[in-house]
C-alpha positions in Angstrom: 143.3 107.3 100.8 143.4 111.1 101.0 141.8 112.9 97.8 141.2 116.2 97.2 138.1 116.9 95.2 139.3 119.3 93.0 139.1 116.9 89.6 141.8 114.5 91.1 140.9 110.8 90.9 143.0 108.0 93.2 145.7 106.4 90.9 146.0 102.9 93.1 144.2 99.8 92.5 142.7 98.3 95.7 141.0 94.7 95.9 139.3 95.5 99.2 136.9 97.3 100.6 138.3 99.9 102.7 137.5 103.6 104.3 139.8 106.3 104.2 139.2 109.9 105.3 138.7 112.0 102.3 139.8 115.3 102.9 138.1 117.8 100.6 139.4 121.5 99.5 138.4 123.5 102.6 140.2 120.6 104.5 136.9 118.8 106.2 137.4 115.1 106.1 134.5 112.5 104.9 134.5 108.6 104.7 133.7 107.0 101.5 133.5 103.4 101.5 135.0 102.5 98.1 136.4 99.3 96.1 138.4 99.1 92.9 138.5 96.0 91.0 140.9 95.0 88.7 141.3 96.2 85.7 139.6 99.3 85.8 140.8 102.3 83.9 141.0 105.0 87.1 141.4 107.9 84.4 137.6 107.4 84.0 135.2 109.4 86.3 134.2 106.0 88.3 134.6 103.7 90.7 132.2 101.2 92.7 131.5 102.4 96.2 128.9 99.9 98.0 127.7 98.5 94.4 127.5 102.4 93.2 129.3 104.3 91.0 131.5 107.3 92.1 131.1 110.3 90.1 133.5 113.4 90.0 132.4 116.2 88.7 134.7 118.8 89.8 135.9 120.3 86.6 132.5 120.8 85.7 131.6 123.0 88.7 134.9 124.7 88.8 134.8 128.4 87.8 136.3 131.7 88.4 133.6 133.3 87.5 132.0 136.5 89.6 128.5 136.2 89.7 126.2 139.7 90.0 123.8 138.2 92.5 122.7 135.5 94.2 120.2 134.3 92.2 122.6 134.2 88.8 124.8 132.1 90.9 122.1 129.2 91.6 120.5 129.8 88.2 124.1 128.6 86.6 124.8 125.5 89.5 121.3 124.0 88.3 122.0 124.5 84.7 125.3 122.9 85.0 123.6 119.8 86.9 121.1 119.8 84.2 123.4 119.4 81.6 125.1 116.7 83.6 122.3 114.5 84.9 122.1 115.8 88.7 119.7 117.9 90.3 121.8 120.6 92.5 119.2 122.5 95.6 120.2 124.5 98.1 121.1 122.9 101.5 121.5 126.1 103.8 121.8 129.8 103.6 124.2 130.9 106.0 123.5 134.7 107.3 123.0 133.9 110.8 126.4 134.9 111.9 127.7 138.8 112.0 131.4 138.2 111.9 131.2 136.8 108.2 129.6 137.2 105.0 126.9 135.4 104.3 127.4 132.1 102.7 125.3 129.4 100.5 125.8 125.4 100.4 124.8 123.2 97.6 124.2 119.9 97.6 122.8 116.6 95.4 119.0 116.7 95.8 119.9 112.9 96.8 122.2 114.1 99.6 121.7 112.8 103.6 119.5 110.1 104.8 116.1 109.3 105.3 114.9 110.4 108.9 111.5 108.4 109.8 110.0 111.4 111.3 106.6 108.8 112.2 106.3 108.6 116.0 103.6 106.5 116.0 104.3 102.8 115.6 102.2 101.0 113.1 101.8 97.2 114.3 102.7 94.8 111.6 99.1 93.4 111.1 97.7 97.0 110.4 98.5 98.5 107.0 99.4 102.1 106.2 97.5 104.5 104.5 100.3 105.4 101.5 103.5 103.4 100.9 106.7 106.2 101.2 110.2 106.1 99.1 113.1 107.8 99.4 115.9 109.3 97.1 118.2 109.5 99.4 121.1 107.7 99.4 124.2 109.9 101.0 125.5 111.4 98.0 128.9 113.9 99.4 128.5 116.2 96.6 129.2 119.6 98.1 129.5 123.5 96.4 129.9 126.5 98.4 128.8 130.1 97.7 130.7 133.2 99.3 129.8 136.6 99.0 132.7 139.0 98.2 131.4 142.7 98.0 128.1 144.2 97.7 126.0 141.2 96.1 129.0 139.3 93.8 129.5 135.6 94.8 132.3 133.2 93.9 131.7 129.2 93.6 133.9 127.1 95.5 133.8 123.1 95.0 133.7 121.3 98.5 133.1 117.7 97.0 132.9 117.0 93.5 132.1 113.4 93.8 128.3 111.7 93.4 127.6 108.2 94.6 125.2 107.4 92.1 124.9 107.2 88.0 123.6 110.6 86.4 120.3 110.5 85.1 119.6 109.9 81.9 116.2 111.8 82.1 114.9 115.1 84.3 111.1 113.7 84.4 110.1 112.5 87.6 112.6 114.8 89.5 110.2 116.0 91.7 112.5 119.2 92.6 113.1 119.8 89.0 109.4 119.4 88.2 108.5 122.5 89.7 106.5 124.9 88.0 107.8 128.8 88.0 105.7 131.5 89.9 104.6 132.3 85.9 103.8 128.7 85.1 101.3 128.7 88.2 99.8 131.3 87.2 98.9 129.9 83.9 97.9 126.8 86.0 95.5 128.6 88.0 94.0 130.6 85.1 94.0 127.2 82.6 92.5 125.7 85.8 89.3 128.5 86.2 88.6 127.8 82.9 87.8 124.3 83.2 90.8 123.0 81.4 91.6 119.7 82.0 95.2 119.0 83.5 96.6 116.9 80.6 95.9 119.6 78.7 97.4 121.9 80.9 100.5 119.9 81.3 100.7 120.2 77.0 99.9 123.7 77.1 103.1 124.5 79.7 105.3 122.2 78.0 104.3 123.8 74.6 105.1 127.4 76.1 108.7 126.4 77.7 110.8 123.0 76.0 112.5 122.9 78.7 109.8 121.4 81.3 110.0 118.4 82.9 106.5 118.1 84.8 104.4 115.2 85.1 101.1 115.4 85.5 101.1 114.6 88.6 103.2 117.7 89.3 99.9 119.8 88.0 97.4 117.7 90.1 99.4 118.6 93.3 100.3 122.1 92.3 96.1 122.2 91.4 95.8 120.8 95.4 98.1 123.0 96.8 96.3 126.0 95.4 93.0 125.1 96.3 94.1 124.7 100.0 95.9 127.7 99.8 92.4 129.2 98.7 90.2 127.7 101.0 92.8 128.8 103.9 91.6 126.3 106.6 88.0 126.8 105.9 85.0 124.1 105.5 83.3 123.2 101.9 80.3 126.0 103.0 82.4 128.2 104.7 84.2 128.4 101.6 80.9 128.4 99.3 80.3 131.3 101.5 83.1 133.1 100.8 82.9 132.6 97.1 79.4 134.0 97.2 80.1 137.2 99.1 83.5 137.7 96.9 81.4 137.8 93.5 78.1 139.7 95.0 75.5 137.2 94.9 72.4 137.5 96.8 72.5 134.5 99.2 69.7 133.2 101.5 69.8 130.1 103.7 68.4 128.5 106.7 70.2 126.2 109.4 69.1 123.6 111.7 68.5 125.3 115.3 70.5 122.2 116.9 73.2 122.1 115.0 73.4 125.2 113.1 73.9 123.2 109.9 72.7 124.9 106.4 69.1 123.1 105.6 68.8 125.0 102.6 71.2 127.8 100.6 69.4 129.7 97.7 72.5 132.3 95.7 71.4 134.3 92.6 74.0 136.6 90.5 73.4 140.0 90.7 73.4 140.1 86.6 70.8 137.1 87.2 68.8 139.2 88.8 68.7 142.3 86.4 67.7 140.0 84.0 64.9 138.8 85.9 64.0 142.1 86.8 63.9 142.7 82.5 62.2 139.0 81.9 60.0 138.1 84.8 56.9 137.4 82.8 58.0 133.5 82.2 59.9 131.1 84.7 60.8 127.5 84.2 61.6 125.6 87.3 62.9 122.3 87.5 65.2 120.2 89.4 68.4 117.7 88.7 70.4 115.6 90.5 73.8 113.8 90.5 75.7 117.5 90.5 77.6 116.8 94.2 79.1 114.3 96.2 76.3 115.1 98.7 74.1 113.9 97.2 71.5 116.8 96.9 69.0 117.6 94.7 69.2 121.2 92.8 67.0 123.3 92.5 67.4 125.3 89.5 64.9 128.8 88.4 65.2 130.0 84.5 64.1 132.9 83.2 64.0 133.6 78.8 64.9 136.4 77.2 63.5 138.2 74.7 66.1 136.9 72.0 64.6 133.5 73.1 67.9 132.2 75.1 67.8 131.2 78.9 69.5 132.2 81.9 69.6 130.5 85.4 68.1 133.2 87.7 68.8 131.0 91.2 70.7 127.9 92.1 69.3 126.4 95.3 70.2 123.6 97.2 67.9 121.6 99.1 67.8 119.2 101.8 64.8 117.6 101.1 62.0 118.0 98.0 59.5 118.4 100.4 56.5 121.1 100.4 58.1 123.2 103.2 61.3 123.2 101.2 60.0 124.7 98.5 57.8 127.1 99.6 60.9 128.6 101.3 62.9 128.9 98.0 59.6 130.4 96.6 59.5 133.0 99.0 63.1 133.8 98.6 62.2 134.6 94.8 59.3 136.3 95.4 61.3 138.7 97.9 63.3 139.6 94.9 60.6 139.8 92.7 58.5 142.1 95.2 61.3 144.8 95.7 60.6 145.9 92.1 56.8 145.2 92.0 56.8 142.6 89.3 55.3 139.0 89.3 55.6 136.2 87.2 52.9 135.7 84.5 53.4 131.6 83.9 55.5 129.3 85.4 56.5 125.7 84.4 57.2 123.0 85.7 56.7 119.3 85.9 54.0 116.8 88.2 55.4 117.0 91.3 52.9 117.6 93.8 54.9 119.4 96.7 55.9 122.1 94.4 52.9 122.5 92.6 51.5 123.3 95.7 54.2 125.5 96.8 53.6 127.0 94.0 50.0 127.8 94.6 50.9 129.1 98.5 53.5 131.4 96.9 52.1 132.6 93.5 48.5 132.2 93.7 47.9 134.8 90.3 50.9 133.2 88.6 49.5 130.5 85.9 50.6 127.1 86.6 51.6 125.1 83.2 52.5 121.7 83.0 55.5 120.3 81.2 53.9 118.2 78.2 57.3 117.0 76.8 57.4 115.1 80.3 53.5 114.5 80.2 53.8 112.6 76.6 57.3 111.0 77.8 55.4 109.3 81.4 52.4 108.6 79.6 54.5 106.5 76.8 56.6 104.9 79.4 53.3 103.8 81.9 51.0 102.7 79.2 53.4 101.0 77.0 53.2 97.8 78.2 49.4 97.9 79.5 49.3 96.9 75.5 49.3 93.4 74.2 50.4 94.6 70.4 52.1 97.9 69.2 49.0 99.0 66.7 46.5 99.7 69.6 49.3 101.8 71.5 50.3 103.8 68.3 46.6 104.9 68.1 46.5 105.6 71.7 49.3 107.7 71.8 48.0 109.7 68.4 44.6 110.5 70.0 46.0 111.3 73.2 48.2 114.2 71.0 45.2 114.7 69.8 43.7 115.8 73.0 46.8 117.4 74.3 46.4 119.7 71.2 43.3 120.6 71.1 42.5 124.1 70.1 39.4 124.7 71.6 36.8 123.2 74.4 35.0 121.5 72.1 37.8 119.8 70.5 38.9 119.0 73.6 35.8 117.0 74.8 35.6 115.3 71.3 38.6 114.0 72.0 38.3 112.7 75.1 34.7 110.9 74.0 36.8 109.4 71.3 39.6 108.1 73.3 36.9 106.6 75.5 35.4 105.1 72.9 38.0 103.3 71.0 40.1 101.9 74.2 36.9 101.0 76.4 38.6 97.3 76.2 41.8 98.8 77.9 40.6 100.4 81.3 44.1 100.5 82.5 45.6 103.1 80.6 42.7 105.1 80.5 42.6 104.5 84.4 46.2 106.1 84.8 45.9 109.2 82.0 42.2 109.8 83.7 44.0 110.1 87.6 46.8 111.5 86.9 47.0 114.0 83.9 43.2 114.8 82.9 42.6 116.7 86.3 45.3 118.9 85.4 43.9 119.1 81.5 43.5 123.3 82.0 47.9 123.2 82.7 48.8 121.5 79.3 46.0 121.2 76.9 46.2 123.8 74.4 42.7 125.2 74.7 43.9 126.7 78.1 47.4 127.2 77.5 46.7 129.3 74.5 44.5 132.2 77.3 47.9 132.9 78.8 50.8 134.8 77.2 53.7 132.1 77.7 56.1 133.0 74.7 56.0 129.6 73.3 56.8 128.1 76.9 55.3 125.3 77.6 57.6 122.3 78.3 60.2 122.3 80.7 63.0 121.2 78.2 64.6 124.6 78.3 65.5 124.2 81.8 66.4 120.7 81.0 68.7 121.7 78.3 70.5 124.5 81.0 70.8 120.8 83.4 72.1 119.2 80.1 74.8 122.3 80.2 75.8 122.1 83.4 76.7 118.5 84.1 78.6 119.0 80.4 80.5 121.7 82.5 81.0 119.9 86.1 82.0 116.9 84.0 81.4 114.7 87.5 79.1 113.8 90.2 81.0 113.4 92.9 82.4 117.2 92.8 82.4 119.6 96.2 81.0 122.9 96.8 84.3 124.5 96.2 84.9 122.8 92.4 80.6 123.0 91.2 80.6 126.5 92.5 83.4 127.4 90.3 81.7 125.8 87.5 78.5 127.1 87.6 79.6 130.5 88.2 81.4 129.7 84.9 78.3 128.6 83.0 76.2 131.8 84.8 78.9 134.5 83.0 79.3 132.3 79.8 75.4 133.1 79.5 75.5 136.7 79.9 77.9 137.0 77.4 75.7 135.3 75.0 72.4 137.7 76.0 74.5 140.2 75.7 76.0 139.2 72.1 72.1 138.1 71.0 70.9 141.7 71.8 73.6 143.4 69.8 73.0 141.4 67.0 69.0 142.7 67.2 70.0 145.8 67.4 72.6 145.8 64.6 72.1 143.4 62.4 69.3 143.8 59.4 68.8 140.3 58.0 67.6 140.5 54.0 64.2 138.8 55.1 63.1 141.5 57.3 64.0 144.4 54.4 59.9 144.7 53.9 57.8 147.4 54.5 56.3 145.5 57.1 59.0 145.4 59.3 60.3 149.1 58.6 59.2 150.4 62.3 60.5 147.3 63.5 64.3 146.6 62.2 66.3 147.2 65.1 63.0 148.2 67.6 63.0 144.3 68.5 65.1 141.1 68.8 65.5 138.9 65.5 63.0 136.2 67.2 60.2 138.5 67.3 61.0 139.0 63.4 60.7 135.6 62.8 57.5 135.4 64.1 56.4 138.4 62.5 57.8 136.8 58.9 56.5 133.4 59.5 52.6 135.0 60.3 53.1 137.3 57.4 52.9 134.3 55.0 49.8 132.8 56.9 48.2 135.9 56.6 48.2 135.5 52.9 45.6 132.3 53.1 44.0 134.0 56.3 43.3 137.0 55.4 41.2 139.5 57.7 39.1 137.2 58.9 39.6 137.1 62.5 37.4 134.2 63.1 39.9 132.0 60.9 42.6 133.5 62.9 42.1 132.2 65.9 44.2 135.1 66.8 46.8 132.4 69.3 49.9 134.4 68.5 48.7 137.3 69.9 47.3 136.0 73.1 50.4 133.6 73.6 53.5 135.7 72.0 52.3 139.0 71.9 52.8 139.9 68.8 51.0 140.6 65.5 48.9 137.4 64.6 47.9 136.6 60.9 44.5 138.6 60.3 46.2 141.9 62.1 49.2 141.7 59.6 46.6 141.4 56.3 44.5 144.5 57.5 48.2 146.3 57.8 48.6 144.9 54.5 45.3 146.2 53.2 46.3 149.8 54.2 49.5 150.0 53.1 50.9 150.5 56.1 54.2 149.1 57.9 53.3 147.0 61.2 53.5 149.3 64.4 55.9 149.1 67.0 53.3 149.7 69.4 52.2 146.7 68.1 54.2 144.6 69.8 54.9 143.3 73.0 57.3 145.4 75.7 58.7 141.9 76.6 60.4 141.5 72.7 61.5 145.2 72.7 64.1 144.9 75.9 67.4 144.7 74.5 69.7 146.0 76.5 71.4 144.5 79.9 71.0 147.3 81.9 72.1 146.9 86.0 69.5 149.3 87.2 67.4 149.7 89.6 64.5 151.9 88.9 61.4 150.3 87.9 59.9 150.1 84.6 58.1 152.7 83.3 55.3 152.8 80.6 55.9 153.5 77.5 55.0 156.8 75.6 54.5 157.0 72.2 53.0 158.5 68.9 53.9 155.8 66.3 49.6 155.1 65.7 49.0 158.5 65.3 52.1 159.2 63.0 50.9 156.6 60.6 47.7 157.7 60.3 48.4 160.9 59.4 50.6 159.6 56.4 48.4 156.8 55.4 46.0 160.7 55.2 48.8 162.4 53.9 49.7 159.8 51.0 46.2 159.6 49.8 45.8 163.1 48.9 46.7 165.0 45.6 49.3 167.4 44.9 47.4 170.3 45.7 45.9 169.2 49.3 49.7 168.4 50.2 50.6 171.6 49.7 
């Protein structure tokens, strides 16, 4: 049967199966196995070919059309298959040949033949990895591009004809699923920002009506740019490269043997201006369940003076052991040494490697004990060395009781009493005796209360930063390559809120500072030093200038103005100092500079005592 593709369609009826050449409009012949039945109505575009309909679309692809380039040319083909149900790719590019113009060949995405391209045979017993498919199923369909002058192009149909039913939907159509060089761009950004790829695949699909990808689509396109990234390189290598890309100051240690990283410790560089502003408090802890390797994190936190956190070094370890940590230590105190500042207190929990890596490290540093953690094991051990809830409740009181006490003399009251009343329980008072009281000077309040700790003294800040973080990796079983990503993400999210928290002290007056307390300090230092301020004001008011009522904590622990200060200020009429106030609530601005701090000149004391002077006088004496 000889049929030329051009929109003609065999008139005979044939009850056989039978192959004829087909010759098509540039004269190539191709075999088609085809059978009519009877009965069928050959004016419609089909006819069963091996239990498959054949399709012929010529008319649709016919055009006289000059395209402007080549890109217009394919850009009209895919629409038209589109529109149709068929997917239309590019088979070759012809512009190998001198003697004749270029030329472009299009063909059904389901065109050819599977080719097993897997040498290696797979006995029958032994399963494969991943089951493959194939769309291929030989489909003639044929169009032919030519290029006349300069860059126009004509469309020629070779073969009209597809074996196979048009689809009813483009989703799934791997080829047609392809995201544009624009939509992977919004991938990649969507993807830095942590956005999940259902959410991804809504947000593309939202932007353009028109797209047909799957999900699966944005989890490959997601792989294929992360390979692309790491460009052959290992997890570490690639950590590496991350690290050295965005400045951070890295430090690590390998095994001599096998030149494996032991240990990698990475700080930001805006990390470490901060910590160079805020050195006087760190907070170490660290959590676990953040990688697929399994290692434990070591995380340092710094505060600010607006009272919000910020990481100040990742470090990951290969074992929680003493000689682990005292190499992290150093690597901090390096950093802390090359601008002459040292750490006032630092937190942290009972565990006995780092405290004493702590002490090797930073022997002047105070060492405080987390009592969040302190109250939470004591609860959990002694709980059931109880046979009835009452006698627990009272032994948890008086051991807040202890934990709280003011002074030394409290503090041995206490104790006597605790003794006392749970004499029948030696257990409990066994464990809080050998495990917490030696430590008593690291979380009771009478000793906490000699050091300056700005309200520090649990570890539940650095806790809350853990809490962040796994809320941002969102699984434990992520590599270097995705945490890094997301942690580097959490480190810039927090420097924009620093940032955002010291323009608002510096900008914003709040109606309860509008005193005439606070008229030296509006805008001199950040909104939590205020509140402290306000809230001692009003205790000054039952205090009064009795110092010895005082106890005068605030100042030794904060810094700041304590009650019996703020009632003599009070007494004279006279607004409360800057001077007054601790440098560590005055820095408010994130400054990447090196020089080291200078002290502070001033004249406020002076200035006020001259108009306290000045105000007291009559008319005459002013003048």
């Amino acid at each position: 049967m000889n049929c030329i593709a051009q929109g003609l369609v065999p008139t005979k009826y044939c009850q056989e199966t039978t192959t004829e050449p087909l010759t098509t409009a540039d004269g190539t012949k191709m075999y088609i196995d085809y059978k009519l039945e009877k009965g069928d109505d050959v004016s419609i575009k089909g006819i069963v070919v091996e239990f498959a309909f054949v399709m012929d679309y010529s008319s649709e692809f016919t055009t006289y059309e000059i395209f402007k380039s080549r890109e217009a040319l394919f850009k009209w083909v895919r629409e038209v298959g589109m529109k149709n149900g068929f997917v239309i790719v590019i088979e070759k590019f012809d512009v190998t040949s001198k003697n004749r113009k270029p030329r472009l060949t299009f063909g059904c995405e389901m065109g050819g033949y599977y080719r097993n391209r897997n040498k290696n045979i797979v006995p029958e017993n032994q399963k494969r990895k991943r089951e493959t498919s194939t769309k291929k199923c030989g489909c003639p369909f044929a169009l032919k591009g030519k290029l006349q002058t300069e860059d126009e192009w004509m469309l020629e149909v070779i073969c009209g004809l597809h074996n196979h039913l048009a689809s009813q939907h483009l989703e799934g159509h791997s080829y047609m699923g392809r995201l544009s060089a624009q939509e992977t761009d919004t991938l990649v950004d969507l993807s830095k920002s942590m956005i999940k790829p259902k959410e991804i695949l809504v947000t593309l699909k939202r932007k353009n009506a028109l797209n047909v990808s799957t999900k699966k689509t944005i989890y490959n396109a997601r792989q294929r740019h992360k390979t692309t990234e790491k460009a052959g390189r290992s997890q570490m290598q690639f950590l590496f490269g991350k690290l050295q890309e965005y400045k951070y100051i890295t430090w690590h240690r390998s095994h001599d043997a096998t030149d494996l990283v032991m240990d990698l410790f990475w700080a930001h560089p805006s990390s470490v201006d901060l910590l160079r502003l805020f050195p006087q408090v760190l907070i170490i802890d660290s959590t676990y369940k953040t990688n697929r390797y399994h290692l434990p994190l070591f995380e340092i936190v710094g505060v600010t003076s607006t009272n919000l956190i910020f990481s100040v070094a990742f470090v990951y370890l290969q074992f929680e052991r003493e000689e682990n940590y005292t190499w992290a230590l150093q690597i901090l105190r390096n950093l802390l040494d090359v601008y002459c500042i040292m750490p006032d207190v630092i937190v942290t929990d009972r565990e006995l490697s780092l405290m004493n890596a702590i002490y090797k490290v930073f022997p002047t540093s105070r060492h405080l004990l987390c009592r969040w953690h302190i109250s939470k094991n004591v609860l959990s051990k002694c709980k059931n060395m109880f046979d009835s809830p009452a006698p627990f409740n009272h032994f948890l009181n008086l051991w807040g009781s202890l934990v709280l006490s003011s002074t030394l003399d409290d503090y041995h009251e206490h104790l006597a009493i605790l003794r006392r009343d749970f004499s029948a329980y030696p257990k409990p008072l066994q464990y809080v005796s050998t495990t917490w009281l030696p430590y008593s000077d690291r979380f009771v309040e009478a000793w906490t209360d000699t050091c300056m700790h700005f309200g520090n003294v649990t570890t539940q800040r650095v806790e809350s930063a853990h809490s962040m973080l796994k809320r941002q990796l969102r699984s434990s079983q992520l590599n270097f390559e995705s945490s890094w990503t997301q942690m580097h993400n959490l480190i810039e999210l927090q420097h924009t809120e620093i940032k955002a928290s010291f323009q608002k002290s510096l900008l914003m007056v709040q109606h309860q500072f509008t005193g005439i307390e606070f008229k030296y300090l509006r805008g001199g230092i950040s909104i939590t030093a205020l509140e402290n301020v306000l809230e001692h004001i009003k205790r000054a008011k039952f205090v009064g200038i009795d110092a010895s009522s005082c106890w005068c904590a605030n100042r030794r622990t904060h810094g700041l103005p304590c009650a019996h200060e703020i009632a003599e200020y009070q007494r004279d009429g006279r607004p409360i100092p800057l001077d007054s106030i601790d440098p560590h609530w005055k820095k408010l601005k994130f400054s990447s500079t090196t020089e080291k701090p200078q002290p502070e000149i001033g004249c406020q004391v002076e200035i006020d005592m001259f108009l306290h002077y000045f105000n007291n006088q009559d008319n005459k004496t002013k003048l």
